[in-house]
N, C-alpha and C positions, 0 to 999 in steps of 0.2 A: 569505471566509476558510475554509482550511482548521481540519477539527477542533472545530466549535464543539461548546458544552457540549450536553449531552444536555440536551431538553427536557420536560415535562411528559409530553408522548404518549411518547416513546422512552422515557423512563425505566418507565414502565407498561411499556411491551412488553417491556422487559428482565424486569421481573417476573414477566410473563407467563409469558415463554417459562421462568425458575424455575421457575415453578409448575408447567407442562407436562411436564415433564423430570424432576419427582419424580411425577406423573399419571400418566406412562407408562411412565415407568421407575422403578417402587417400590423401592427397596431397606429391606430389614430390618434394622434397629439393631444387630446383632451385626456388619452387614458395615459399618452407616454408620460406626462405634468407631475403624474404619481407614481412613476416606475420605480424610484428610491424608496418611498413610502411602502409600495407593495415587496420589496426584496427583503428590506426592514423587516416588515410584519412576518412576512415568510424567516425569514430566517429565528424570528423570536420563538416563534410558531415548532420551529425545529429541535429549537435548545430548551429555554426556559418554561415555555407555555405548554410540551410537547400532551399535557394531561387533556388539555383543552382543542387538541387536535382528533378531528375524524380521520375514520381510515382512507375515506375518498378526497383527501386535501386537495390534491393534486390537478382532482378536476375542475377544480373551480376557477373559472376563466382568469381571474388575476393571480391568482397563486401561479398558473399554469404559464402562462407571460412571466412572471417574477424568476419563476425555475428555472425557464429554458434560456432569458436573455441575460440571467447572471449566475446560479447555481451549477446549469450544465457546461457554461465556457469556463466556470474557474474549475469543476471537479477533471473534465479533459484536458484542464492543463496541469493538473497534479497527477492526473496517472500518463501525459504524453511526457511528464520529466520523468516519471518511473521505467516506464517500459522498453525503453531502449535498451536499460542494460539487462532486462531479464533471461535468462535461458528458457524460453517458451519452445516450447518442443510442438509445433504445427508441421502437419504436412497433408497435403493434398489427402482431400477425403476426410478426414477431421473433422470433430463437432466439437462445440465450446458450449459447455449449460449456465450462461450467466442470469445466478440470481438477484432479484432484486436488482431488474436493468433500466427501469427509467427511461427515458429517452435515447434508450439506447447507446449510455455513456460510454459503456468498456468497447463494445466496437469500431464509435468513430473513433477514438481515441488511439486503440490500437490500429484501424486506418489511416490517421493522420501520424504519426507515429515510428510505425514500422511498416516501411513501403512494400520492403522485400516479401511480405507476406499479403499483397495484394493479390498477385497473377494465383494465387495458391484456391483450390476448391475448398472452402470450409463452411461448415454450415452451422451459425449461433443461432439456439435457441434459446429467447430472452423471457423471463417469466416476470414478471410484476402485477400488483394486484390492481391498477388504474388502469382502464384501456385507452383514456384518450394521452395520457402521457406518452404510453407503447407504441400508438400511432402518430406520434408528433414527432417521434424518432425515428419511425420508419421512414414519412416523407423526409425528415433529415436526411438519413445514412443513403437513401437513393438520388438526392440529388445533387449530394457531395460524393459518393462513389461512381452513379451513373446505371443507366440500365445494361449496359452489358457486364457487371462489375461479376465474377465469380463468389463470393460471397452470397449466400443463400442466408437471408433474416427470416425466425419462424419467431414469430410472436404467442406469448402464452399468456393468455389472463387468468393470475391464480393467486395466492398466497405463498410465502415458502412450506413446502411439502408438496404443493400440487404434483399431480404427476407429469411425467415429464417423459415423453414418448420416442422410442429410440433408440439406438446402441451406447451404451455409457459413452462418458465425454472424452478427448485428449484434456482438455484443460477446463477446472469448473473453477468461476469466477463468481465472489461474491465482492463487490465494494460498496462500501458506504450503506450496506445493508444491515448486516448483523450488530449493530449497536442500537438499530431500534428494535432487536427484540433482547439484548439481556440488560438495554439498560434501566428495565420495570422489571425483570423476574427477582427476585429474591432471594434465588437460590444462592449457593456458594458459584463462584466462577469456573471453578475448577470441574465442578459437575456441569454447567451449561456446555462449556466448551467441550468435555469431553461425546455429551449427546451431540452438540453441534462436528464435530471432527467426524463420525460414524457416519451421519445424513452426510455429509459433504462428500468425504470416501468413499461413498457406494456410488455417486453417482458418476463419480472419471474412473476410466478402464484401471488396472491393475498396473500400464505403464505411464498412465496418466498423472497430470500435476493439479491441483486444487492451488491458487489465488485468492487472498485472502489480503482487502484494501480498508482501512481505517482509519478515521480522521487521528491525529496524533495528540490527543488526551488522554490522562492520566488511563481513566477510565477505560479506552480502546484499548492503549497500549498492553494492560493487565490482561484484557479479555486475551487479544492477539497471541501475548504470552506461555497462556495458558491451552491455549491453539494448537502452537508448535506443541508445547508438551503433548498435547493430548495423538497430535498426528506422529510422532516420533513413537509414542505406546503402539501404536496401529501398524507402524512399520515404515512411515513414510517421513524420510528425513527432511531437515528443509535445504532446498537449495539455495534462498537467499529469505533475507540477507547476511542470517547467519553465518559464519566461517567456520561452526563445529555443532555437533548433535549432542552437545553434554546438556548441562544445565544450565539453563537463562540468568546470565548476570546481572537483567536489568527485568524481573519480571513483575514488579509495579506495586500493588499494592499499600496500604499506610503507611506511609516517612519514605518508601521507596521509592528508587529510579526506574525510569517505565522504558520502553526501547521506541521510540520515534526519533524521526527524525526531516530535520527545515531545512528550509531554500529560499534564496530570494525568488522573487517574482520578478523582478528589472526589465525578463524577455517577453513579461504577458504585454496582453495588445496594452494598449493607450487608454483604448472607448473602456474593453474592463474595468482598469482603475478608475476611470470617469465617474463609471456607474457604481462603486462600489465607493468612491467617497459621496458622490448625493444619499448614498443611502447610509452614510456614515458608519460602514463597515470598513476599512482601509484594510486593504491584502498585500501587506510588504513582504510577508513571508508568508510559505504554505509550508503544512506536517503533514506528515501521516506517520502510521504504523503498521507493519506488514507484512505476510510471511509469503510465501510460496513453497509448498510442501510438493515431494516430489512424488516417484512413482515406489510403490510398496513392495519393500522387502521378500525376496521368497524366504528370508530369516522367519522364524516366529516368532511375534511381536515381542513375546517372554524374553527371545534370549537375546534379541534385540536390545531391549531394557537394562535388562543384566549385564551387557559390554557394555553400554552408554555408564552405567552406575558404575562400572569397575574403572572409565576413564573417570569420570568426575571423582570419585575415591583418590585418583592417584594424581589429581589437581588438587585436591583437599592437603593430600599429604607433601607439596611443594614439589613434586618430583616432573621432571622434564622425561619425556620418551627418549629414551638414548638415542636410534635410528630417525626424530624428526626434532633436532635443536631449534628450528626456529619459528616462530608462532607466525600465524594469519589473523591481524587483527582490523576489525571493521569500524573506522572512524565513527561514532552518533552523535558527540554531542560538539556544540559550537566551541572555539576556541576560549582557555580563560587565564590570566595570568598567573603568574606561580610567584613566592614569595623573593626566587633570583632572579627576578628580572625575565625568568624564559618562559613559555607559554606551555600550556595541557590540553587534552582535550579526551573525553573517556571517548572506550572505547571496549567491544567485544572480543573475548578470546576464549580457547578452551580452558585457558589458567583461570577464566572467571573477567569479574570487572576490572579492566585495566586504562592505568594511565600513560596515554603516550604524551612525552616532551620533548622540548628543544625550541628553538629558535625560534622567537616572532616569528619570521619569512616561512620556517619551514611547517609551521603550526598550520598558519593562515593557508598554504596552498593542500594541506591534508583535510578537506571539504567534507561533511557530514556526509556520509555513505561509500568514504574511500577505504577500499580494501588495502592494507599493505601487508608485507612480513617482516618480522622484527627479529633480530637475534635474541635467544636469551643470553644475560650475563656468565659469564663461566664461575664468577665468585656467587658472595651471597647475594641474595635476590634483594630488591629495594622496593618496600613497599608504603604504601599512605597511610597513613598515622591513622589517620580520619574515616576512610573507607577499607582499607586495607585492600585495595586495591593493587595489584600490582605495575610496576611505573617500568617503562621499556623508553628508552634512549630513540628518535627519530631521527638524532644528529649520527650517530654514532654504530647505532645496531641495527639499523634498515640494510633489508635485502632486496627486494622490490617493491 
């Protein structure tokens, strides 16, 4: 399952990395007075003012304070609830090209995170356009891993495109990046993402996976959407969170449902929430949106396209594969009541957008980002008035 609660170890290293971040980065009492104030501003600064922002924000000593003691502990603890269950394919000798790294998010992350891939040789190179942000994470990531730590950090001060020196990546990592740049282009979505899926695919090997992390807005969600489409053209299916390579049941745009999905926060620290209601931003729940596409088909991408199109054709026409009766469907959205009394909640399938129900109890423990498999019905299919979504039984027709 996706998301699960932060554990006994993680939660420590959340602490940790607290701890480090006031270590290394001292601030004095007259500046901490305004620490809410500056997280505020930074954060306006992100969303609504972002016209009014320069490219160097980041260096400016109270933004750079604001980012690191509240921006970079909550985005580490939306990608340490993600990354446990991902299929990352690392192994000794591996490079990971994360752009748009900041303070070095995705690696402590995935250090505090996923241990087993501590002892392992790999070497991230992090590109972002601020150098003093890129070295604020590096004294991080070494004083939370340590100097003997196998983990080789190569910092890159560049834009995205810079080059990027090297043998292509195992794993290229973009989060919380790519919404600053198509949320001003103009373009259609479908064309940015398809340019952006090309530069991403060239830069991880041919058995490589591309990571793809966004805040869970209408907005993200559509780009993300358009993502997977565009990497599935190319050859590279997604391995999560999707449960099939057809067509996106939830793929955003006006009046539509977008594919994100929430979490409580209950297991972040304490001092977090502290800080995040002085600054009267409250974090009861985090989203994101998000794909992880995998390694490229020796198919070509055409005829790739062409079986993805002949399954979606034969979900169009209500038809079940005879040799695979029972569907893999991916819990997204929160639980919500149904007119009998029993609960729903959508969900992804290759049959398209679907409703799974049943029971309060059993609603409530199928948690946004839980994978199940459903039987389908042997009669006729039962589907929502409203969405026309098809509706699968969790009482009744669950297989695992």
């Amino acid at each position: 399952m996706f998301f699960p609660r932060a554990g006994g170890d993680l939660r420590s290293g959340q602490e940790t990395l607290l701890d480090l971040i006031e270590s290394c980065f001292p601030l004095a009492s007259r500046y901490r007075a305004h620490l809410g104030r500056d997280v505020l501003d930074l954060s306006r600064s992100l969303t609504d003012k972002r016209s009014d922002r320069d490219d160097g924000y980041l260096g400016k000593p109270a933004a750079l304070s604001a980012y690191l003691r509240y921006f970079l502990p909550w985005n580490v603890y939306r990608l340490s609830r993600l990354l446990p269950a991902l299929p990352l394919a690392l192994a000794d000798g591996d490079a990971v090209t994360d752009l748009g790294s900041g303070p070095l998010t995705f690696p402590i992350a995935l250090w505090l995170s996923r241990p087993e891939l501590r002892s392992r040789s790999l070497e991230f190179r992090c590109l972002d356009r601020t150098g003093k942000v890129l070295e604020a994470g590096g004294t991080l990531f070494r004083a939370l891993a340590g100097a003997e730590s196998p983990w080789r950090i190569r910092t890159i001060r560049g834009s995205l495109g810079a080059r990027v020196e090297g043998p292509k990546a195992a794993l290229v990592v973009a989060a919380n990046v790519l919404n600053e740049l198509f949320w001003d282009d103009r373009s259609a979505v479908a064309e940015q993402a398809e340019r952006k899926a090309v530069f991403l695919g060239a830069l991880a090997r041919d058995d490589g996976q591309v990571l793809i992390v966004e805040p869970g807005i209408p907005r993200s969600g559509e780009f993300v959407s358009a993502l997977r489409d565009a990497f599935i053209g190319l050859g590279r299916s997604p391995l999560a969170p999707c449960p099939h390579a057809v067509a996106c049941p939830m793929p955003g745009g006006r009046g539509k449902k977008w594919c994100h999905f929430a979490f409580g926060t209950e297991d972040a620290s304490e001092r977090l929430h502290r800080l995040s209601a002085a600054a009267a931003i409250p974090k009861e729940r985090a989203t994101l949106s998000f794909v992880l596409a995998g390694p490229a088909s020796a198919e070509p991408a055409s005829a790739a396209m062409a079986k993805a199109k002949a399954v979606v054709a034969a979900a169009a026409a209500e038809r079940v594969l005879p040799d695979d009766p029972d569907i893999p469907v991916r819990i997204i959205s929160d639980s919500f009541a149904l007119p009998d009394g029993s609960s729903g909640r959508y969900g992804c399938s290759r049959r398209g957008l679907t409703i799974v129900y049943g029971r309060r109890g059993t609603m409530e423990a199928l948690e946004s980002g839980t994978l199940i498999r459903l039987r389908t019905p042997s009669g006729p299919e039962l589907r929502d008035p409203k969405t026309g979504a098809l509706a699968l039984s969790a009482d009744q027709d669950r297989i695992g």
